[in-house]
C-alpha positions as a Python dict, from the first residue, in 0.01 Angstrom:
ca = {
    (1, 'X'): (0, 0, 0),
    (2, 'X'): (-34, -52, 352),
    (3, 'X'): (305, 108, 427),
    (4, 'X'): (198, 440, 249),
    (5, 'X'): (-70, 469, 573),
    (6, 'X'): (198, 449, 842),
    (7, 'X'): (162, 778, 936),
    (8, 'X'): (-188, 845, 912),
    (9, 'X'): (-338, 1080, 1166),
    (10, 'X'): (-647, 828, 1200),
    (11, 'X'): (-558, 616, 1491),
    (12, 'X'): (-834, 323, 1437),
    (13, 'X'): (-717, 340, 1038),
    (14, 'X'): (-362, 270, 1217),
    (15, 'X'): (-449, 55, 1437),
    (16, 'X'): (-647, -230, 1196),
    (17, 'X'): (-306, -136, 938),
    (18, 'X'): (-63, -238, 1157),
    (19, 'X'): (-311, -556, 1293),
    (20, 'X'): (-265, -620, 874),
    (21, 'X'): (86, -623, 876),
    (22, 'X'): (103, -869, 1182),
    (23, 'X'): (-123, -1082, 1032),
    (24, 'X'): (76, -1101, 733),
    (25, 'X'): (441, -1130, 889),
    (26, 'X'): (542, -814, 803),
    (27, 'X'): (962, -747, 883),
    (28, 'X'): (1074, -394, 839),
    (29, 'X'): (1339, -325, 606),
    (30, 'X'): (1365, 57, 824),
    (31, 'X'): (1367, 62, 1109),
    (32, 'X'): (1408, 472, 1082),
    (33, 'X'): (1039, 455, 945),
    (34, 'X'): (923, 239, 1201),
    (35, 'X'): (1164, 429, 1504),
    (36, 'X'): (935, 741, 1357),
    (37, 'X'): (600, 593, 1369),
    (38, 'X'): (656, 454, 1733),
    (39, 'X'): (802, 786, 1855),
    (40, 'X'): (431, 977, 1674),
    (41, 'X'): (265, 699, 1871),
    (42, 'X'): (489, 813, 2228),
    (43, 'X'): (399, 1105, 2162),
    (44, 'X'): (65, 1129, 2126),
    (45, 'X'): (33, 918, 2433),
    (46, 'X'): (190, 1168, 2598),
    (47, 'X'): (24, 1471, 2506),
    (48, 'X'): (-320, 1247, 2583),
    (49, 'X'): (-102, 1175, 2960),
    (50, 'X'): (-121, 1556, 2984),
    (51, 'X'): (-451, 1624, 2895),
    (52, 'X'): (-585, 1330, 3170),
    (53, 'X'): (-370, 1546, 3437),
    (54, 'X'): (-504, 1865, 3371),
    (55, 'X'): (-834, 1730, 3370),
    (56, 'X'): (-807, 1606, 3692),
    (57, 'X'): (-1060, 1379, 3828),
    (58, 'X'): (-1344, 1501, 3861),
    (59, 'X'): (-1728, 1333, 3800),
    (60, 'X'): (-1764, 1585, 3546),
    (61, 'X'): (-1418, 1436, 3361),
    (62, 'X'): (-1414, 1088, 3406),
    (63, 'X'): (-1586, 999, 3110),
    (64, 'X'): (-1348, 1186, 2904),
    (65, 'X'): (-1070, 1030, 3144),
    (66, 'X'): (-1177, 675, 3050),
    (67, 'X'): (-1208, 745, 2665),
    (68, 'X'): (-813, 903, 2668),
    (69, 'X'): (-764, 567, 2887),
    (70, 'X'): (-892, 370, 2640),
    (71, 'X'): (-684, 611, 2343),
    (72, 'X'): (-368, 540, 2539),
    (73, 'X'): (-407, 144, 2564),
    (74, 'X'): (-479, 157, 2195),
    (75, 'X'): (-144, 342, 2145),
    (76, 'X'): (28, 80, 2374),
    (77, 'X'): (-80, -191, 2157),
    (78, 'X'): (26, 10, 1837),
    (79, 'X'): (350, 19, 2003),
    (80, 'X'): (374, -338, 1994),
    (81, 'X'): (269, -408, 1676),
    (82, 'X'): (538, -185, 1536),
    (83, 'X'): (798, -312, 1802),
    (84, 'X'): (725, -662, 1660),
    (85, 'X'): (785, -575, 1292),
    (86, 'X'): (1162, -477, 1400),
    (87, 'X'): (1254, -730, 1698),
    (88, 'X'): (1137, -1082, 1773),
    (89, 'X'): (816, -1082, 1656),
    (90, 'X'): (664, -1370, 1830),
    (91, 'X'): (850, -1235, 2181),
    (92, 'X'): (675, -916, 2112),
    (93, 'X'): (364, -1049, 2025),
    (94, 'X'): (306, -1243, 2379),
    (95, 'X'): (384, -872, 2558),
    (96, 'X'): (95, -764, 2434),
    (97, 'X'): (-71, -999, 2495),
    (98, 'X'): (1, -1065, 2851),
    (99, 'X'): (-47, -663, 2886),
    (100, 'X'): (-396, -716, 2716),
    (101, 'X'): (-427, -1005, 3030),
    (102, 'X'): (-320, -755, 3274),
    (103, 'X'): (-245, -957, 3574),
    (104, 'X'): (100, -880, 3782),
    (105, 'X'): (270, -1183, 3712),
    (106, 'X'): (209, -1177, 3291),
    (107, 'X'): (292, -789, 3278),
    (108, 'X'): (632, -781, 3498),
    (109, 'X'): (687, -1079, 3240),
    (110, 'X'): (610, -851, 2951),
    (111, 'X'): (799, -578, 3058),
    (112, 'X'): (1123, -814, 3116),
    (113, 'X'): (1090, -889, 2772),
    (114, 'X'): (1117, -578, 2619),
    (115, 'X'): (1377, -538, 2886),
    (116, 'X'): (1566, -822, 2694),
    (117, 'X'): (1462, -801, 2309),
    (118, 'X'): (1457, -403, 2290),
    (119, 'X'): (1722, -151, 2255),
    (120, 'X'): (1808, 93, 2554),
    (121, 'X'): (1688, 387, 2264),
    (122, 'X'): (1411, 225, 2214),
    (123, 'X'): (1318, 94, 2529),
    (124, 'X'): (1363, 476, 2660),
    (125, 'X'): (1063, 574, 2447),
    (126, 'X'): (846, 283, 2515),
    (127, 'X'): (817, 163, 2862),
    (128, 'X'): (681, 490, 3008),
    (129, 'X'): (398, 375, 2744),
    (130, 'X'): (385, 43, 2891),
    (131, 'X'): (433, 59, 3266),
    (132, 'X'): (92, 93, 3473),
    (133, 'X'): (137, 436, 3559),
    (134, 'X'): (-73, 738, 3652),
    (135, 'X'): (-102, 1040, 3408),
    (136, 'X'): (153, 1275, 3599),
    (137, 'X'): (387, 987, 3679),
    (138, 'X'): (376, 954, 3311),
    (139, 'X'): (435, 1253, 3174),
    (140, 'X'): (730, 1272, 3440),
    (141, 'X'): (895, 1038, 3228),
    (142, 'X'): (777, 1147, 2914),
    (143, 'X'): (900, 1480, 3032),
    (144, 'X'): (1243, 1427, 2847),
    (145, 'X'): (1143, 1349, 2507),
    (146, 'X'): (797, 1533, 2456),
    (147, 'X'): (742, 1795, 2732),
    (148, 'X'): (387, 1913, 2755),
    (149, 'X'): (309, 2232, 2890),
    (150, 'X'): (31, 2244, 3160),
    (151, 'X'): (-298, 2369, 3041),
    (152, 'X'): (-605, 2492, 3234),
    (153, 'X'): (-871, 2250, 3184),
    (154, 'X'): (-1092, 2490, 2944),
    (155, 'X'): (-826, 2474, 2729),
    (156, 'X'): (-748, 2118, 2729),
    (157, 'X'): (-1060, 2080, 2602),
    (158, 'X'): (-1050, 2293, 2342),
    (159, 'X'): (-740, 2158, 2242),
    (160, 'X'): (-901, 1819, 2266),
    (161, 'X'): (-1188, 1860, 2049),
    (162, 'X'): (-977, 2058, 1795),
    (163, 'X'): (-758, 1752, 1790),
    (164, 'X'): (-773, 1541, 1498),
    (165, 'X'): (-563, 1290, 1589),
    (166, 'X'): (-843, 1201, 1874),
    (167, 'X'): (-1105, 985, 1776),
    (168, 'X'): (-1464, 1113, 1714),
    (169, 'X'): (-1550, 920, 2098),
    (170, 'X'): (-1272, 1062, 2264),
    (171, 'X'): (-1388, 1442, 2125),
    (172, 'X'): (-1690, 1377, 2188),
    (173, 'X'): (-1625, 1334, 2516),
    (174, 'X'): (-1456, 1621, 2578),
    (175, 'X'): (-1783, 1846, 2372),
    (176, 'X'): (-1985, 1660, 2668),
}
């Protein structure tokens, strides 16, 4: 049952599915399905990447800058989850959570896990998601596998709120 959700466009619904699956050991038999799901996940994360550069930083933005912040650490950590139900789960599991820790020494020891435990095809999708990077730097590296096309930032926001993939907070945001 909770498979059948894997692709839902509801990221929180995602997010406390794939928490499930964790919790319950969860091993994919595909990994095609769950290459898929972590490449929707990129690439939302990207497109949100694009919409925090065209937004620029501004007082008037940084409230919606923070909530696509926030929308791009949840992706990170939905990521993980999914990275965990192909490769060594409990290796996977302590990235997170030293990335959740954030301090230098924990993440350049998460990221030299996945350097070890994931696939170069993989890895190639993922650690533009994971490294502490700034929106363009981002998207720079993103650049190969989901180019975004720059927007003004009227229509970023418009795009934004149209967005259902956003949550109601981050849409909100960008309505304020």
């Amino acid at each position: 049952i909770l498979l059948s959700r894997l692709s839902s466009p509801d990221g929180e619904l995602r997010s406390r599915l794939f928490q499930a699956l964790s919790q319950c050991g969860y091993r994919a038999q595909d990994q095609a399905a769950i290459l898929k799901a972590v490449q929707a996940e990129v690439e939302q994360a990207a497109w949100g990447s694009a919409a925090q550069a065209d937004l620029g930083a501004t007082a008037d933005t940084s409230l919606l800058r923070a909530a696509l912040q926030h929308a791009l650490l949840q992706a990170r950590s939905r990521v993980l989850l999914l990275l965990s139900f192909v490769f060594d789960s409990p290796s996977i599991r302590r990235v997170r959570e030293a990335l959740l820790a954030d301090t230098g020494a924990q993440v350049a020891y998460a990221l030299e896990i996945i350097e070890v435990q994931v696939p170069a095809a993989w890895k190639r999708l993922v650690m533009p998601l994971l490294e502490d990077l700034p929106p363009a730097a981002r998207n720079q590296r993103l650049a190969a596998l989901f180019p975004q096309t720059h927007q003004s930032a009227a229509d970023r926001l418009r795009a934004i709120i149209a967005n259902d993939s956003f949550s109601y907070w981050v849409r909100a945001c960008a309505v304020y």
